[in-house]
C-alpha positions as CSV (number, residue, x, y, z in Angstrom):
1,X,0.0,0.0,0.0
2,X,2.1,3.4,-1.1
3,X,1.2,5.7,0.5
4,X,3.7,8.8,-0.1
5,X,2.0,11.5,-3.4
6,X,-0.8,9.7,-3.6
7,X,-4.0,11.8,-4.7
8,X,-7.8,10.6,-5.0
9,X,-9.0,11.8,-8.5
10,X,-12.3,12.2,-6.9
11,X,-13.8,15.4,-4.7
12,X,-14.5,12.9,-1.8
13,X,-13.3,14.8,0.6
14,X,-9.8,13.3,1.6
15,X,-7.6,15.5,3.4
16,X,-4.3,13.9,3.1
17,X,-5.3,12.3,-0.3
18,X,-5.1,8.7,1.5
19,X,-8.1,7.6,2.5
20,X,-7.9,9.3,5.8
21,X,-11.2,11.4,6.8
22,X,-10.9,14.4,8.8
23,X,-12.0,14.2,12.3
24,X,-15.2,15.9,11.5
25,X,-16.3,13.8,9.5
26,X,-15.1,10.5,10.5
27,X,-16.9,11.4,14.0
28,X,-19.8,11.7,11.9
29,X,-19.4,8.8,10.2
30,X,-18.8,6.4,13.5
31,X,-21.9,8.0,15.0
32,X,-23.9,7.1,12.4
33,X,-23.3,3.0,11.9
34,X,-19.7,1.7,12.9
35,X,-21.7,-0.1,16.7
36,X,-22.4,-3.0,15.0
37,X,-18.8,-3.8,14.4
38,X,-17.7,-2.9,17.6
39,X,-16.4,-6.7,18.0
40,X,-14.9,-9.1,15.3
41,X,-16.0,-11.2,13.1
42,X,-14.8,-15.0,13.2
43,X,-13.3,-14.5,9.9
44,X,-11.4,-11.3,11.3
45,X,-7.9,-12.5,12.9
46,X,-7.7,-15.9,11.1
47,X,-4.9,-14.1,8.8
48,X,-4.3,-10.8,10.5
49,X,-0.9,-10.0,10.9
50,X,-0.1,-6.5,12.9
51,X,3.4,-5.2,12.1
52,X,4.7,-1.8,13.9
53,X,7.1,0.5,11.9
54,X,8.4,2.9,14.2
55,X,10.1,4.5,11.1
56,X,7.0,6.0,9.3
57,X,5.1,5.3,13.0
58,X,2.2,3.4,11.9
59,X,1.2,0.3,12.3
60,X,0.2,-2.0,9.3
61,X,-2.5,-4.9,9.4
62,X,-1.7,-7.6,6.8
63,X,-3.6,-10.8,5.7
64,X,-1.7,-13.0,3.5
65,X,0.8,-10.7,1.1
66,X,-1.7,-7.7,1.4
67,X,-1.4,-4.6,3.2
68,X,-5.4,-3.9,4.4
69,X,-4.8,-1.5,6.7
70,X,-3.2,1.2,8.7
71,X,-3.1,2.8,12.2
72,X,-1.0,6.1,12.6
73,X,0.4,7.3,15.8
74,X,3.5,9.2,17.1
75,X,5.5,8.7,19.8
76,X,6.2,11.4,22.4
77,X,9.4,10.5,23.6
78,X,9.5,9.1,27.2
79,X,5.2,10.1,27.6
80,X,2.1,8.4,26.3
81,X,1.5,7.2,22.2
82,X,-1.1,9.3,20.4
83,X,-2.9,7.2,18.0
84,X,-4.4,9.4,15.7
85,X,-6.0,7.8,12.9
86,X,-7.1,4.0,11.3
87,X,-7.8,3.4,7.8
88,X,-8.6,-0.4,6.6
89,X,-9.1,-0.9,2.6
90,X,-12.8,0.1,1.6
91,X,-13.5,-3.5,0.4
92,X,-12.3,-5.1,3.6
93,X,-14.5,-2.6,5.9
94,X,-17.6,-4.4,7.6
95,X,-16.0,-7.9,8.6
96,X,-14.0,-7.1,12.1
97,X,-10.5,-6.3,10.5
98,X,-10.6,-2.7,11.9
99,X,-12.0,-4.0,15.1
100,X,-9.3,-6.9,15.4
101,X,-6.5,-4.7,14.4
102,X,-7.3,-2.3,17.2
103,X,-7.2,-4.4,19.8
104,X,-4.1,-6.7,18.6
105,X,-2.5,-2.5,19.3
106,X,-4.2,-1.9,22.3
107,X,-3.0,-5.8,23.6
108,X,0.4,-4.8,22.6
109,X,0.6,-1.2,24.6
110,X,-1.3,-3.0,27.7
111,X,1.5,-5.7,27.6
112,X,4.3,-3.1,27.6
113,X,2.7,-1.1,30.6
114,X,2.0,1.9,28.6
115,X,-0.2,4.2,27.9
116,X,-2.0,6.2,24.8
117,X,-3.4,9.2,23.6
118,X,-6.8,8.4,21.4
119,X,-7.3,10.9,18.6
120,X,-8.6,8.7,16.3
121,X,-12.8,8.0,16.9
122,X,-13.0,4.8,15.7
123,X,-10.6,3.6,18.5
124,X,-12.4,5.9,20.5
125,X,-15.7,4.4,20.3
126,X,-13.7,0.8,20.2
127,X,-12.3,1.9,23.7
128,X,-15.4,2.7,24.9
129,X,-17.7,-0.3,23.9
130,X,-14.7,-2.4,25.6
131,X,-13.7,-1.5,29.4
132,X,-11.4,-3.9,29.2
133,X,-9.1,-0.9,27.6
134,X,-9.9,1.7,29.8
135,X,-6.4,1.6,31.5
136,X,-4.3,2.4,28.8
137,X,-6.4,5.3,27.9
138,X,-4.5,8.6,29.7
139,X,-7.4,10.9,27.5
């Protein structure tokens, strides 16, 4: 999945020209219809790999060979991660991937003892449909 000049021919409204949807509008978005996959499917992690590159500081969610999706975030030194933003490919959307990929980040700060920053609203609403997650939340 490149990633780097990237530009939607269409006027749909992508700021960074990636797929990513402002915050306006992706709050909008969630509000309207993302509760019903608030948990996975069984077909979600069968594949799902989660590989962090600390380089470009996002993490990517792969099944098979394909890059499906993407979580960005950035590191503040020594403090808390912000994650700011997820993005899973359009035709994937609806089966759990986004949901599974989440939590497999979530797991993985929880097991390290630290803490994030949640920007993004789809984690957002992800955090708060599982209590579970709570802890690692600082805001």
């Amino acid at each position: 999945m490149q990633h780097e000049s990237f530009e939607y021919p269409d006027t749909a409204g992508y700021p960074d020209g990636m797929g990513f949807l402002d915050e306006g509008t992706a709050s909008a978005l969630a509000a309207a219809g993302s509760v019903e996959f608030l948990t996975p499917s069984a077909e979600a992690d069968v594949d799902l790999r989660v590989l962090d590159d600390p380089q470009t500081q996002e993490y990517r969610a792969i099944i098979g060979d394909r890059e499906v999706g993407v979580i960005r975030y950035a590191h503040l030194g020594g403090g808390p991660t912000v994650l700011r933003s997820t993005y899973v490919d359009p035709q994937l959307r609806g089966f759990g991937i986004g949901t599974a990929f989440i939590a497999h980040v979530l797991d993985e700060r929880m097991e390290r003892g630290e803490r994030v920053i949640v920007e993004c609203p789809m984690i957002r609403r992800f955090v708060e449909a599982h209590g579970e997650y709570a802890g690692v939340v600082v805001r």
